[in-house]
C-alpha positions as CSV (number, residue, x, y, z in Angstrom):
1,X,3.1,4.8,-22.3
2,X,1.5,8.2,-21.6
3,X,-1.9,8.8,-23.1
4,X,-2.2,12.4,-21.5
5,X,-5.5,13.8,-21.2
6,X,-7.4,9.7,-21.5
7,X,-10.3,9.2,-20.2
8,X,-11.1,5.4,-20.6
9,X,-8.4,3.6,-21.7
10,X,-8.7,1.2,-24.9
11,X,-7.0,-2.1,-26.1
12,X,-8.1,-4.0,-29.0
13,X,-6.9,-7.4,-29.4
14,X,-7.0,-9.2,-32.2
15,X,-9.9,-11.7,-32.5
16,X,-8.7,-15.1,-33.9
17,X,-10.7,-17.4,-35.5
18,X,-10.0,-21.3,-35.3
19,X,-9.7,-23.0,-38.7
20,X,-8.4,-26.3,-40.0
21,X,-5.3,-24.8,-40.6
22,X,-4.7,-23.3,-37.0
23,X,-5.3,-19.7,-35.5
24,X,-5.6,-16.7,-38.1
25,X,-6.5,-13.5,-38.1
26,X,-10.5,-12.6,-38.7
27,X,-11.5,-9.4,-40.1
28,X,-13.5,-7.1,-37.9
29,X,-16.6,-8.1,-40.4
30,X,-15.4,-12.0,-40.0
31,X,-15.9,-11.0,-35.9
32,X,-19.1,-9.2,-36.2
33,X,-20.5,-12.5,-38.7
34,X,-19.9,-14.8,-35.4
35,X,-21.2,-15.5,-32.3
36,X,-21.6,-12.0,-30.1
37,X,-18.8,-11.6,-27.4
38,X,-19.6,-12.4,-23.7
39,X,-19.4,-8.9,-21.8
40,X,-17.9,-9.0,-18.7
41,X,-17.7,-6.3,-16.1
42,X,-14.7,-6.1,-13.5
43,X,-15.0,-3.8,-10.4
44,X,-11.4,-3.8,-9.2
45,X,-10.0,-1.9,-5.7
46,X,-7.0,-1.6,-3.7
47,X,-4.8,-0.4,-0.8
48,X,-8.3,-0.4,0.7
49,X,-6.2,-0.5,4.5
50,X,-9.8,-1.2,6.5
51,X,-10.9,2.2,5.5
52,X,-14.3,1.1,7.3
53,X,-15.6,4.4,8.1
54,X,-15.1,7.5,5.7
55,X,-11.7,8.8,5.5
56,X,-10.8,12.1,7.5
57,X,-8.8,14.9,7.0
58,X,-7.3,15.5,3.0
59,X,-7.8,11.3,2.7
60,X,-11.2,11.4,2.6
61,X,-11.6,13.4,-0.9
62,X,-10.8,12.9,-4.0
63,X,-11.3,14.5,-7.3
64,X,-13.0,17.4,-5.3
65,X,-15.5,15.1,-4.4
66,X,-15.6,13.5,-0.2
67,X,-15.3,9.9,-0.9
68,X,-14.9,6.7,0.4
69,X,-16.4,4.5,3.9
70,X,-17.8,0.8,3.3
71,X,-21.1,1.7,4.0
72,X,-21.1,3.7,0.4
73,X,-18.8,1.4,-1.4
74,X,-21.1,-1.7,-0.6
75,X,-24.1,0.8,-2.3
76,X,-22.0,1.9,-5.4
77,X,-20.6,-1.8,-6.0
78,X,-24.3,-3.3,-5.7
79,X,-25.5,-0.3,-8.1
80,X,-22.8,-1.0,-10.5
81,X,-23.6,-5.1,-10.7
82,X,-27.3,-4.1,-11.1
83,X,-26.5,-1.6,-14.2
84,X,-24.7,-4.9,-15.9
85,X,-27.0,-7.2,-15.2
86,X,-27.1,-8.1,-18.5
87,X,-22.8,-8.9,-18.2
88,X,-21.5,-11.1,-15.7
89,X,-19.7,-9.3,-12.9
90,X,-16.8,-10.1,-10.7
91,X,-15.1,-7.8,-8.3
92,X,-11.3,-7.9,-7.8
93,X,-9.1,-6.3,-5.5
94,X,-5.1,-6.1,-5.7
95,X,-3.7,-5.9,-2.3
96,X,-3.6,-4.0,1.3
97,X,-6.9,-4.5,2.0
98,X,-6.0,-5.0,5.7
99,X,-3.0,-3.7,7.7
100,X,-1.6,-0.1,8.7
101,X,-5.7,0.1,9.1
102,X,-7.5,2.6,11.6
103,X,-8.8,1.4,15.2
104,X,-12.2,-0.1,14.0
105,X,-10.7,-3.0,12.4
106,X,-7.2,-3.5,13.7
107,X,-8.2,-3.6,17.0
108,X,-10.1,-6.9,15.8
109,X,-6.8,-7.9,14.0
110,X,-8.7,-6.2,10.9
111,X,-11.5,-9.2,10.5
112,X,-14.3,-7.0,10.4
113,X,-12.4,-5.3,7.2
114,X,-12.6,-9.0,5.8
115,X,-15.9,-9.9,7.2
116,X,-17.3,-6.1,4.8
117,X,-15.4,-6.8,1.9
118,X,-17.1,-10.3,1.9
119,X,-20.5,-9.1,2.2
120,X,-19.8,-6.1,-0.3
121,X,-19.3,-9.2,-2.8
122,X,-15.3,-9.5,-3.4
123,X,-14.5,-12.6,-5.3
124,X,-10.5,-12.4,-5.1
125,X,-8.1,-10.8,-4.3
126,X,-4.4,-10.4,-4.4
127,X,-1.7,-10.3,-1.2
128,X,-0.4,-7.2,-0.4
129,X,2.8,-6.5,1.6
130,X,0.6,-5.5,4.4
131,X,-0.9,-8.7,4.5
132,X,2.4,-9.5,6.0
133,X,2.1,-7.5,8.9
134,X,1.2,-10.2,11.4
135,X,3.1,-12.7,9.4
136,X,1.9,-16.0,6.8
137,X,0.3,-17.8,9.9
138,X,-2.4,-14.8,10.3
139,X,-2.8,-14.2,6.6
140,X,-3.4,-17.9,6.4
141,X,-6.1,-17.4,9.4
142,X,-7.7,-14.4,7.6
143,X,-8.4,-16.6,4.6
144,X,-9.7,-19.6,6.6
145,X,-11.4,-18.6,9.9
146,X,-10.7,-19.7,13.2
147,X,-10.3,-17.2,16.2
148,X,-6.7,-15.0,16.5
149,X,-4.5,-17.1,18.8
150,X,-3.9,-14.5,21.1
151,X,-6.7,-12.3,21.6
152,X,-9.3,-15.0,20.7
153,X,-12.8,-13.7,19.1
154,X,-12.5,-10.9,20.2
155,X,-16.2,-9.3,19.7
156,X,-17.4,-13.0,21.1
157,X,-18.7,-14.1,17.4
158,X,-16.7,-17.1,15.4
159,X,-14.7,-15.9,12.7
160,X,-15.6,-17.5,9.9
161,X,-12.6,-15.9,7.5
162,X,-12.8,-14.6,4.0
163,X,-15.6,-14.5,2.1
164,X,-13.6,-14.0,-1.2
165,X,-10.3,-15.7,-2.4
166,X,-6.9,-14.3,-1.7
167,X,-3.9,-15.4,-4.6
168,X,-0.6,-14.9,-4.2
169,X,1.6,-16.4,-7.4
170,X,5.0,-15.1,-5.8
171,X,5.4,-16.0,-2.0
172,X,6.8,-19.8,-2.0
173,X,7.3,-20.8,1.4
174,X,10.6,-21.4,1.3
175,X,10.9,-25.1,3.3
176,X,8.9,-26.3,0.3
177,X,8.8,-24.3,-2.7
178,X,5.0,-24.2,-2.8
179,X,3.2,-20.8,-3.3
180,X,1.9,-19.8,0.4
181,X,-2.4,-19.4,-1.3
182,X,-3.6,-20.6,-5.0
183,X,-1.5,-18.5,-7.4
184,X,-4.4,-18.1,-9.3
185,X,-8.1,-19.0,-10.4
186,X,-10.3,-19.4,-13.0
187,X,-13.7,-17.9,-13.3
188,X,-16.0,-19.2,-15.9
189,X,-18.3,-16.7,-17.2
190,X,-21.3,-18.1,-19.7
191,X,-18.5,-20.9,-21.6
192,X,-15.3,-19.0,-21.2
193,X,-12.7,-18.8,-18.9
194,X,-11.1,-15.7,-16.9
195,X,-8.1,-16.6,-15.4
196,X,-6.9,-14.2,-12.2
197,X,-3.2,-14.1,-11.1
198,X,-2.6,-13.0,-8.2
199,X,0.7,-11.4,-7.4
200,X,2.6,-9.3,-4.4
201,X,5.3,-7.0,-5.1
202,X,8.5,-8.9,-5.2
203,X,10.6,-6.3,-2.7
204,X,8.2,-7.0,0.2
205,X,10.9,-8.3,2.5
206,X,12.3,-4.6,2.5
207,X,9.0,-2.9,3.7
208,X,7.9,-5.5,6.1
209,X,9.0,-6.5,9.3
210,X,11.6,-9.2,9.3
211,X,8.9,-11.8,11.3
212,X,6.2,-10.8,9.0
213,X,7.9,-12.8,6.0
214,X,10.1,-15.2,8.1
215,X,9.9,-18.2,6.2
216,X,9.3,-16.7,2.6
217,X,10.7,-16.2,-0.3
218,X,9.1,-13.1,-2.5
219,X,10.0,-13.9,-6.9
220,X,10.2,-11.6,-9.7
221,X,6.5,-10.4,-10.4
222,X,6.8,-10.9,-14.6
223,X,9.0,-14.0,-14.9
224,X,6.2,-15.5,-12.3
225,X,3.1,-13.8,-14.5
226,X,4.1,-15.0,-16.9
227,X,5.2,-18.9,-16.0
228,X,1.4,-19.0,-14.4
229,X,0.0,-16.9,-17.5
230,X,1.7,-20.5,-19.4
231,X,-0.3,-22.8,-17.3
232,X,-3.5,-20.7,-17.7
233,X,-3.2,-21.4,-21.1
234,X,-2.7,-24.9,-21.6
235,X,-5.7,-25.5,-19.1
236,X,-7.4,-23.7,-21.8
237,X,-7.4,-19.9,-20.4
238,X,-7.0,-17.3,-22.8
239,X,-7.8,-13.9,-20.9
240,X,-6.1,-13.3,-18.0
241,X,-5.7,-10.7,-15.7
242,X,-3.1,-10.0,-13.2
243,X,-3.7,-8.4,-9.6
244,X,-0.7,-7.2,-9.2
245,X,0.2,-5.2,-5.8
246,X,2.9,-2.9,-7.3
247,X,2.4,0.3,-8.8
248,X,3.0,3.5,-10.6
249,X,2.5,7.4,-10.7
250,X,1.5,10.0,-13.2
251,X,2.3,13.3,-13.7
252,X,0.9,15.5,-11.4
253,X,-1.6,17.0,-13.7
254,X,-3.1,13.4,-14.3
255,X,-6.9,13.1,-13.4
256,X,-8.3,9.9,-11.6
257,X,-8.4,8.7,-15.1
258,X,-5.6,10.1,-17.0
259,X,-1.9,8.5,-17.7
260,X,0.0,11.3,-17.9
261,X,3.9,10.9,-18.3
262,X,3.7,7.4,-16.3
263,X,6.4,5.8,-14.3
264,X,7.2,3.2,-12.0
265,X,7.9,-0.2,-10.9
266,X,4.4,-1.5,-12.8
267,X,5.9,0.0,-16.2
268,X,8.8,-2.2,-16.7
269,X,6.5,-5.6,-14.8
270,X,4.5,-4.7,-18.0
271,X,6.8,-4.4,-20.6
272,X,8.2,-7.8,-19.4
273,X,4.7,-9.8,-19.4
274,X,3.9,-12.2,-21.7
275,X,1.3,-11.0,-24.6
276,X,-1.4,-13.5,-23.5
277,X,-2.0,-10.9,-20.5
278,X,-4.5,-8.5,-21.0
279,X,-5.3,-6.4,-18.0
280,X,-2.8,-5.4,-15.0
281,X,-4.8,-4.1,-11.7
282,X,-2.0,-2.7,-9.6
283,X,-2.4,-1.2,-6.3
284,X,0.3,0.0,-4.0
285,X,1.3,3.3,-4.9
286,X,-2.3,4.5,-4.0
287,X,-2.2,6.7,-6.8
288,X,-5.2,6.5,-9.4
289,X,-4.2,6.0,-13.2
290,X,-6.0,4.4,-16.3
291,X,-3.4,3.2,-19.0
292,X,-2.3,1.3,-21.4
293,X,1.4,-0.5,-21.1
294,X,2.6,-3.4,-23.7
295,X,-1.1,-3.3,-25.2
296,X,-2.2,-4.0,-22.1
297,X,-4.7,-1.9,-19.8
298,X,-3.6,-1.2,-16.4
299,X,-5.3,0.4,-13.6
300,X,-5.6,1.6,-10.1
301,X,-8.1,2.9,-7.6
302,X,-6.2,4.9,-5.5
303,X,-6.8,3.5,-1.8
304,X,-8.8,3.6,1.0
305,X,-12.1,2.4,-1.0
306,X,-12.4,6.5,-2.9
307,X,-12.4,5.0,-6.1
308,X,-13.6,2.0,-8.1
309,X,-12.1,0.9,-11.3
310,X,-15.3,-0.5,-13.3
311,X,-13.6,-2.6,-16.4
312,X,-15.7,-3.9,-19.1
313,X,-14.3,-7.1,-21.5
314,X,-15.1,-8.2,-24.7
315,X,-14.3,-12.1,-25.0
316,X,-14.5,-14.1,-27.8
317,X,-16.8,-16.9,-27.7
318,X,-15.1,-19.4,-29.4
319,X,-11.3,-18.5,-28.7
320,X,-11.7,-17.2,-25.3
321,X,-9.5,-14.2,-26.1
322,X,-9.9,-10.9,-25.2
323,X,-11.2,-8.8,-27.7
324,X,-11.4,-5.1,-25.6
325,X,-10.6,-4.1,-22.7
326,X,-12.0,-0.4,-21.4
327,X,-12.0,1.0,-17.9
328,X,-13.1,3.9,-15.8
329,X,-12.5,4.9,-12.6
330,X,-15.9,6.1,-10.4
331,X,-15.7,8.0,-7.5
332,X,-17.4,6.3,-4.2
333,X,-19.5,9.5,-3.4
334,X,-21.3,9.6,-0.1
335,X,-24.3,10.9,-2.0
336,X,-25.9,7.3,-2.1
337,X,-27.7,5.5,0.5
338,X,-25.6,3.5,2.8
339,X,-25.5,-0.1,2.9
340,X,-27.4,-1.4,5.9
341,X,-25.8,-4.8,6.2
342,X,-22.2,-2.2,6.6
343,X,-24.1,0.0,8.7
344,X,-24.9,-2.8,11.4
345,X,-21.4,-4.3,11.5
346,X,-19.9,-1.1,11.8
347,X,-22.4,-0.9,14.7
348,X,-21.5,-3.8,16.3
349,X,-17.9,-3.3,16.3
350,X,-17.9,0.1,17.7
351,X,-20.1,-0.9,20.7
352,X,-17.4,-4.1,21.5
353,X,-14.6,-1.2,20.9
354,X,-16.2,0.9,23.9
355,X,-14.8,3.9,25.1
356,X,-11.1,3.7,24.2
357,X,-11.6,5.0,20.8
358,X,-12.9,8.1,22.1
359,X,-10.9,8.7,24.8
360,X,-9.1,11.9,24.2
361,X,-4.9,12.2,24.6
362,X,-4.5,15.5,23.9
363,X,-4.5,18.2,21.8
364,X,-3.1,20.3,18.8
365,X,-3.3,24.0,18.3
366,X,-3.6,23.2,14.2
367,X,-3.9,20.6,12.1
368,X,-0.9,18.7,11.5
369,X,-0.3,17.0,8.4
370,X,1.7,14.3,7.1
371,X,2.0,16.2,4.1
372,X,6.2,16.2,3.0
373,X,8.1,19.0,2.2
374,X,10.6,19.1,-1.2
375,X,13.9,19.1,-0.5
376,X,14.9,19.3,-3.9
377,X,13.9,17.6,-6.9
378,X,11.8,15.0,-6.5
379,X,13.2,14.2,-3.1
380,X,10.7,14.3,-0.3
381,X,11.8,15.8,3.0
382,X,10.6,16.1,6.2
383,X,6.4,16.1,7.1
384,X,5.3,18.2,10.4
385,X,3.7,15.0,11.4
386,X,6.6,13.0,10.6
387,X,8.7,14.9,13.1
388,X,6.1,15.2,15.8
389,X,6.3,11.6,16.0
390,X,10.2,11.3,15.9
391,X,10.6,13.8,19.0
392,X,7.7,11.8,20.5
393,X,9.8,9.0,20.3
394,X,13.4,10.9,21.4
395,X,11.5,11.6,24.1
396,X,10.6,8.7,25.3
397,X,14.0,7.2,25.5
398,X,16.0,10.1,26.1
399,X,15.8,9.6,29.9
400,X,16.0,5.5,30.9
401,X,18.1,5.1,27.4
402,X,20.0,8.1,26.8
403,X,18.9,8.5,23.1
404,X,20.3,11.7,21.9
405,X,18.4,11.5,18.6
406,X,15.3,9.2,17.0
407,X,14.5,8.7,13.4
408,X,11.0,7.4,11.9
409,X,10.3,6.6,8.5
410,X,7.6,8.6,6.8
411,X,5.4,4.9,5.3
412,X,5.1,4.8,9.1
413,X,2.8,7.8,9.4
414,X,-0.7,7.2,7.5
415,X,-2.7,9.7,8.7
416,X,-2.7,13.6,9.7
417,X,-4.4,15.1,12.9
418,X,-6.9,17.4,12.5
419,X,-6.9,20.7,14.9
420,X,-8.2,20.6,18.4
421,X,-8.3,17.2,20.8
422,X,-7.3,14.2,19.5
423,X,-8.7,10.8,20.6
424,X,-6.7,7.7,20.8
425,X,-8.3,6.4,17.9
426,X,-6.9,9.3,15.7
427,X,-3.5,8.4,17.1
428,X,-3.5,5.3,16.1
429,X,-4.7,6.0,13.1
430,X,-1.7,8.4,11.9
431,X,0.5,5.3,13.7
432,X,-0.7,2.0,13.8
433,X,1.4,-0.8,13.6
434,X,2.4,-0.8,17.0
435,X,6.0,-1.2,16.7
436,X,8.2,-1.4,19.3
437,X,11.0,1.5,20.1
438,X,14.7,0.3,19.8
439,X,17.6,2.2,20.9
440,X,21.1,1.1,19.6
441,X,24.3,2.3,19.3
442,X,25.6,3.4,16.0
443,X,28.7,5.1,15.6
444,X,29.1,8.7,13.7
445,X,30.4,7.7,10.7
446,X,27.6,4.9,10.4
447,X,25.3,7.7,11.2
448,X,26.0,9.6,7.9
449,X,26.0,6.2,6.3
450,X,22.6,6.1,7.3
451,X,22.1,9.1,6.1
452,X,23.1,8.6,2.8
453,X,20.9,5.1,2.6
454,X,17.9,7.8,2.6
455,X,18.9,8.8,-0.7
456,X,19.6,4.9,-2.4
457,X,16.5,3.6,-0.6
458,X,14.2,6.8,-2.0
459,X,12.9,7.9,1.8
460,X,14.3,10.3,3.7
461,X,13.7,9.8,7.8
462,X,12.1,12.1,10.0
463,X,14.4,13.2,12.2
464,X,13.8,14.5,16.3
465,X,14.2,17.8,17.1
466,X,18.0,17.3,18.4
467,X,18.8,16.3,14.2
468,X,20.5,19.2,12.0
469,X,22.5,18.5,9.0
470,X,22.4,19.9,5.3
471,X,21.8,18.1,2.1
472,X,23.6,18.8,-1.1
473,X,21.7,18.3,-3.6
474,X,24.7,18.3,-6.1
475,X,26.1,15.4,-4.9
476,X,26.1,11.5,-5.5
477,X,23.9,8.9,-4.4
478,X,25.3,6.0,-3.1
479,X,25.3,3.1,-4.8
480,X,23.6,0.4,-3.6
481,X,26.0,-1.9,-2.3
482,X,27.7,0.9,-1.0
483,X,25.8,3.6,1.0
484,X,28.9,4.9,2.6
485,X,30.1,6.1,-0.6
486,X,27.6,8.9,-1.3
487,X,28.2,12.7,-0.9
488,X,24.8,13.9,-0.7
489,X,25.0,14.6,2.8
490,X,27.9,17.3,3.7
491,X,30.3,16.3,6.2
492,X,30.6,17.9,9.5
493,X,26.9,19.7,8.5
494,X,25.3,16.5,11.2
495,X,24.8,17.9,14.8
496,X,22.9,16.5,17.7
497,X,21.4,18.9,20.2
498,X,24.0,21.2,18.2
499,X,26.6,19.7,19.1
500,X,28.9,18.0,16.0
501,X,28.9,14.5,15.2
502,X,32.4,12.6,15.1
503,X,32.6,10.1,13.0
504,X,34.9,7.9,15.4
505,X,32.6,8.4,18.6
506,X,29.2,6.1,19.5
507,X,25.5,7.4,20.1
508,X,22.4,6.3,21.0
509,X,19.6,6.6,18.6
510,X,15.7,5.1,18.7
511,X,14.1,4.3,15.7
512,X,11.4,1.4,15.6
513,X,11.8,-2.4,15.4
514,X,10.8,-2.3,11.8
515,X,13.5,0.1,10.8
516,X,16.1,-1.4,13.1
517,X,15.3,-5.1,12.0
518,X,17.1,-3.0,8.5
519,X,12.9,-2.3,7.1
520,X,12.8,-0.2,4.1
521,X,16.4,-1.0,3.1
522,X,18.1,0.7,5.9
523,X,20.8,-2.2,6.2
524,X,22.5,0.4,8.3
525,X,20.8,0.1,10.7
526,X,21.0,-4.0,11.3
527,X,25.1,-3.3,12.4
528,X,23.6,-0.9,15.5
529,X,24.7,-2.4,19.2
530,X,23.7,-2.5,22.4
531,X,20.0,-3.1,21.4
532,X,17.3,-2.2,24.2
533,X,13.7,-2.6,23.3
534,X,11.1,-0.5,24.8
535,X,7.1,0.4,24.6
536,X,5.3,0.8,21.7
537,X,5.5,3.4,19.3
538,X,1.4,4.6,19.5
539,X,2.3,4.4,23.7
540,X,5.4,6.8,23.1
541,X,3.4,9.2,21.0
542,X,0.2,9.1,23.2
543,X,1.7,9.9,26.1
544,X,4.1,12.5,24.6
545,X,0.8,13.9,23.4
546,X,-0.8,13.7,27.1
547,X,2.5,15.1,28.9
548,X,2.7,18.0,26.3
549,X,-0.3,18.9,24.8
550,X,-1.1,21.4,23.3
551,X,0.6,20.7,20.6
552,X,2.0,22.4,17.7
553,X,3.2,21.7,14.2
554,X,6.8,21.4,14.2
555,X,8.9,23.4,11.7
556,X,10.6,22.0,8.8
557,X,14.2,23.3,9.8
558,X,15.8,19.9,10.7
559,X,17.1,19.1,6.9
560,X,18.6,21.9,4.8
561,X,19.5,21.7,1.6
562,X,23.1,23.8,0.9
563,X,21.4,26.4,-1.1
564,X,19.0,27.1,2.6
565,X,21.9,26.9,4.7
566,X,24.3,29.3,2.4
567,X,27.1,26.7,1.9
């Protein structure tokens, strides 16, 4: 539903009053004769991706206001409990609070993002996708404790794991049928019962390496809502809320607390959840939005720890129900003090990190962004960033595996490079999951197959410097159990090094193990041959970086639509 213009979204439920003849309806005067509701105060985050240290470059503002670091969110959080003292306060987060995270904390496997979010006072949280990265096994580590079976403790202090309780309704392991962590809990606040659902967005196995989920099985995100909301209820739980890492997007227009034209995957989750749900925190999209959906309220906080999403309930006393439910989204200014308790474990790590972080690659002539161009429509396009990487990567296995082309997809690239020298920790920042490079043959005409997947999956791939071909954007996409059958791409328009493809001939491309394990829905990709793994991705572009520097932007001239290139 779009409320344009909203700046605290409103849902009034019913209050119902128990009687010898069952449930009915109380007037408001009936309500306002009874027992006072309990207030209680949510502070809900997400897609917080161990943001430990303020945000650079465009990532670190928002609404025209520099935002974001731990240090301020552990203040703001700790200001916002004190101003409710007289409510009862829990803080929530739905998903991604660890993974495609800078050098700080995913050098440590991301425990010190764990290790701050427990002492910032997080009481649960839902699984993201990028929980996944390192598979169950470390997720199940992160919530326990015990040092990573690799690198050990690496900063020489037991890990002691979370602090706060991650849920996760919709990952069964599949062997057994059981849900992988609680699917949800129940928080009693002054005699009445909260319950919290955790949930993951049920197309993870698409976004995240094939090893990361080995073993799982990801259900539909309502139909398991709303089976849990059913046991909530018999136990006696009548306002729930579900931490849901999926999401939506307003219109552009939209404020950090506006729902303006609102779409996405979280709209029709929603509009299938049972009635007894009140209040949907979603995450995912990192987009900020306060709305209502099926009369219920349902919010996000952007990411990286800019915003938090302070929700205030009405429960009735004697039903347990939900009475209102308003929120707000508050900007994490860096106006405050800073949290000292952050401050010293930001400290700490960064002296056991040393010297690496700072140890500079090269350098760039301008800024270059990840920011995506329009191809047409909606359809995003290529990013300067984007293809830095990709001819980083061609170039890198153009010589010991004659790739004539390389291909990287843009949820691989999370952060831009400001102008001047870059430091390995900004390079890992805009790549870090340390994915391998694989080179495999693909013939031509399962090259423009691939290149019509861009347009059924939703994300385009940035393509190396050798790529040219022309998009129309009259044609057909694909459908999805077909990607060779689209006509969005133009046949013959696909050249490498300007030489035309033929659909009956074999090349070598690179693209990362992610995409070629068939990550993002590139199925394509899984038929390529002749498989030979190489370094990792952050190497390839560090030294491409080193060997080349300076660097410039790249221009935005490998994917034409047929209106640029006159056909």
């Amino acid at each position: 539903m779009a409320i344009p213009g909203m700046r605290r979204a409103v849902i009034g439920l019913t209050a119902l009053a128990v009687t010898a003849f069952g449930a009915v309806a109380t007037t408001p005067e009936q309500a306002d004769a009874g027992p006072k509701p309990v207030d209680v105060t949510l502070l809900a985050l997400n897609d917080f991706h161990g943001h430990l240290e303020p945000p650079g470059g465009s990532s670190g503002t928002i609404d025209g206001q520099p935002a974001g670091g731990v240090e301020y969110l552990a203040t703001h959080l700790a200001e916002l409990r004190e101003a409710n003292k007289k409510k009862n306060t829990i803080t929530v987060a739905a998903g991604d609070l660890i993974g495609a995270s800078p050098l700080l904390s995913a050098a440590f496997h991301d425990e010190p993002t764990i290790e701050a979010l427990s002492k910032a006072g997080l009481d649960y949280a839902s699984v993201g996708n990028h929980e996944f990265d390192e598979g169950s096994d470390e997720l199940l580590r992160i919530q326990h404790g015990g040092c990573h079976p690799v690198d050990g403790c690496a900063d020489g202090t037991p890990y002691r794991g979370a602090g706060f309780q991650y849920l996760s309704a919709n990952a069964f392991v599949t062997e057994t049928g059981r849900p992988l962590l609680p699917p949800y809990a129940i928080h009693k606040v002054r005699g009445v019962k909260i319950g919290f659902i955790g949930m993951t967005l049920e197309g993870t196995p698409e976004i995240v390496s094939p090893d990361g989920v080995a073993g799982l099985t990801f259900a539909d995100e309502a139909r398991t809502a709303n089976r849990y909301a059913r046991e909530l209820r018999r136990k006696g739980v009548e306002a729930i809320v579900v931490l849901l890492h999926e999401g939506g997007t307003q219109a552009g227009a939209g404020g950090i607390n506006d729902c303006v034209d609102f779409t996405g995957p979280v709209v029709d989750i929603t509009n299938r959840m049972d009635p007894s749900i009140d209040v949907v925190v979603s995450g995912h999209t990192h987009q900020a939005y306060n709305c209502e959906v099926n009369n219920k309220l349902v919010t996000s906080a952007s990411s990286y720890g800019r915003l938090i999403t302070d929700i205030d309930l009405k429960i009735d006393r004697r039903t347990g129900d939900v009475l209102s439910a308003t929120a707000e989204n508050l900007v994490v200014t860096r106006d405050v003090a800073e949290d000292p308790a952050q401050t010293a474990l930001i400290d700490r790590y960064q002296a056991v990190l040393g010297p690496v972080a700072g140890r500079e690659v090269g350098e760039t002539t301008e800024a270059i962004t990840r920011t995506q161009e329009t191809l047409f429509d909606s359809v995003r396009g290529e990013s300067p960033l984007g293809n830095l990487i990709a001819d980083a990567q061609h170039w890198a296995t153009d010589g010991d595996q004659d790739a004539v082309a390389a291909f990287m997809n843009p949820g691989g690239v999370r952060a831009d490079l400001d102008a001047g020298p870059v430091t390995y920790e900004e390079a890992f920042t805009a790549q870090p999951f340390s994915n391998n490079l694989v080179t495999l043959d693909l013939t031509g005409e399962q090259l423009y197959c691939l290149l019509e997947q861009q347009f059924v999956t939703g994300r385009v791939l940035y393509p190396s410097d050798t790529v040219r071909y022309v998009v129309d954007p009259a044609g057909s996409t694909a459908p999805a159990d077909d990607p060779c059958a689209g006509t969005r791409v133009v046949r013959g328009s696909l050249t490498f090094a300007d030489v035309p493809v033929d659909t009956g001939s074999t090349y070598r491309i690179t693209v990362n193990n992610f995409l070629a394990g068939g990550g993002d829905g590139f199925s394509v990709l899984t038929d390529g041959t002749n498989r030979a793994t190489g370094q990792i991705d952050l190497d390839a572009l560090v030294a491409y970086l080193t060997a080349t520097s300076p660097v410039s932007a790249p221009t935005l001239d490998r994917i034409r639509t047929t209106v640029e290139a006159g056909r």
